[in-house]
N, C-alpha and C positions, 0 to 999 in steps of 0.2 A: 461393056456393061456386064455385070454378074450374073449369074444365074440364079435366080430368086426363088427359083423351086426347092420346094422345102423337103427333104433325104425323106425317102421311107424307113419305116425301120423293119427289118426282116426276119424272121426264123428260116433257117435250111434245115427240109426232111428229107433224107436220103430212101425214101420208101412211096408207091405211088400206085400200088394197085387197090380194088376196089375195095380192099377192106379198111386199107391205110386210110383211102379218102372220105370214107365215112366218121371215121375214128380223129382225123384232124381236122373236120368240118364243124364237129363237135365239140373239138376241144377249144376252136381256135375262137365260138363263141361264148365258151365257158368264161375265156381273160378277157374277154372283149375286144377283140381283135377280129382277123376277117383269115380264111382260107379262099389263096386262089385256085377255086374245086377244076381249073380248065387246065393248071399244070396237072393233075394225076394221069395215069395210063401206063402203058407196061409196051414201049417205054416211053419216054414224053413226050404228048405229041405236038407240044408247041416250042419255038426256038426260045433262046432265051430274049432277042428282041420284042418279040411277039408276048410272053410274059412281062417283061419293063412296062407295055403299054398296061398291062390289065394291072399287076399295081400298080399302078402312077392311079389310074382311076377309081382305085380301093377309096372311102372315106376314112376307114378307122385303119390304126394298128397297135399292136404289131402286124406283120401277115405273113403266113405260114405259106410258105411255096414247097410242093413237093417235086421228087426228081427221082427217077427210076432208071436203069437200063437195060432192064427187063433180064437179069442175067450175065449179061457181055461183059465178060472178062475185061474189054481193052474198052479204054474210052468213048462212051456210047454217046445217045442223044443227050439221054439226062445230064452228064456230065458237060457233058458240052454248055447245058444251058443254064447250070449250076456255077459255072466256070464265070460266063457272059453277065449274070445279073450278079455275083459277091463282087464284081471288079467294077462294076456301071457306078460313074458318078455320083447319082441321084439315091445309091442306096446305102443304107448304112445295116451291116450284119450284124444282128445283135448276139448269133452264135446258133451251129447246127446242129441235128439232132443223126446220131450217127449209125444207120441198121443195121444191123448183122447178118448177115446172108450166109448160106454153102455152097457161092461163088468161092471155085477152087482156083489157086496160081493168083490171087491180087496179091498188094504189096499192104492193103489195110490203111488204117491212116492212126496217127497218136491221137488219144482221146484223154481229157482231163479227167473224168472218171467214170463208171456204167449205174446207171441205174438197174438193178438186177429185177426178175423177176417175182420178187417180193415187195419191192418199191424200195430196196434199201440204195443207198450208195454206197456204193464199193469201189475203192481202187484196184480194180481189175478189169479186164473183158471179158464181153461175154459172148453169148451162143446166140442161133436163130433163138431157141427157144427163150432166153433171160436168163442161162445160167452161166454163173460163174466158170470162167478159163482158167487160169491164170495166167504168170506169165506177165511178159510184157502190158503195156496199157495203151492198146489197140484194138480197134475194129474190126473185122472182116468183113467186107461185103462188095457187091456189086458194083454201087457207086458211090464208094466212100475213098477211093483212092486221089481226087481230084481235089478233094480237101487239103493232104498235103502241100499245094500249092496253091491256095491260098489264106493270106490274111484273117485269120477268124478269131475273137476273142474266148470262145471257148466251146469245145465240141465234147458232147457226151453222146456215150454208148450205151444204146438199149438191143432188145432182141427183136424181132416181128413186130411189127406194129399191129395194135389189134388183136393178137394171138398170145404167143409165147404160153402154149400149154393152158387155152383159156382165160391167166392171170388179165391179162389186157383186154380181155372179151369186151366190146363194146354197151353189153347189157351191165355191166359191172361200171359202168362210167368209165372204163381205159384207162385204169390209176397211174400206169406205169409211164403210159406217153403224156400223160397230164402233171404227173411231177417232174418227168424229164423238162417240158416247156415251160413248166413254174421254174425251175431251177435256174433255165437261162435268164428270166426276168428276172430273178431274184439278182443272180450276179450282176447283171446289167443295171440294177436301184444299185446294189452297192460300189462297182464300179463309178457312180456318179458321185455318191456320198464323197467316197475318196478327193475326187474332182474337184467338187464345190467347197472340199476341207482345205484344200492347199491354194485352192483360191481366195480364201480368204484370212491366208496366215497374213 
């Protein structure tokens, strides 16, 4: 018999401290969607089994799961439990949002492009703060390295969550991490467009 349970669909935030989880709590009711507020902490303090359960029992989505590793160079919790739910059956990734840290010696991961700290899109990387690097079109952070191995339809680079020099101050409504999460839905409608067009040649 098949498995009848119907895929969640998910956003990954690679940021998870107390400011992050205010800022994707808020945003994540902005799209109508749900934040699950029990993956935040510095670093995560729930496995990634123990997250599967809490969304499976989300009602609405998308749902924004955040992942931190509080720093750690090398494979931490977050990553671990970021690893454990992109690959879980039941969920479908609809694309992560990717933080920039001054975690030094990662390897970063490839980002499709950064939302900068003026909300613009730019084909570049960038800083904690939201500024333009250049360079390559990568990441740096803490727990952005895990991403490279895995399947994901599209990862964008922003700076701090909630911060980056005030621009994402959550009194300002947090433009920067709200366009970044608009962006992956947006792809994610047109990816379907695509879908349902060759479906019907």
């Amino acid at each position: 018999m098949k498995n009848s349970i119907k895929k969640r669909r998910v956003i990954l935030v690679t940021d998870g401290d107390i400011v992050a989880k205010k800022v994707i709590e808020i945003t994540a009711k902005k799209i109508g969607g749900r934040c699950i507020s029990h993956s935040a902490g510095n670093p995560t303090p729930y496995s990634g089994k123990e997250l599967i359960e809490l969304i499976m029992q989300t009602p609405y989505d998308p749902v924004l799961v955040m992942f931190d590793d509080n720093g750690l160079r090398f494979k931490g919790e977050g990553e671990k439990a970021l690893e454990f739910i992109a690959k879980h059956p039941d969920i479908e990734v609809l694309g992560a949002i990717a933080v920039a840290s001054n975690t030094k010696f990662v390897d970063g991961t490839t980002i499709e492009f950064s939302v900068d700290r003026n909300g613009k899109i730019v084909e570049s990387g960038v800083n904690k703060d939201g500024e333009i690097v250049g360079g390559p079109l990568r990441i740096y952070g803490d727990t952005v390295d895990i991403l490279n191995r895995i399947d994901i339809p599209i990862i964008i680079g922003i700076g701090d969550i909630g911060k980056m020099k005030g621009k994402d101050h959550i009194k300002n409504g947090s433009p920067i991490t709200l366009k970044a999460i608009k962006t992956i839905l947006e792809w994610d409608g047109n990816h379907e467009k695509k879908h349902e067009a060759k479906k019907s040649r």
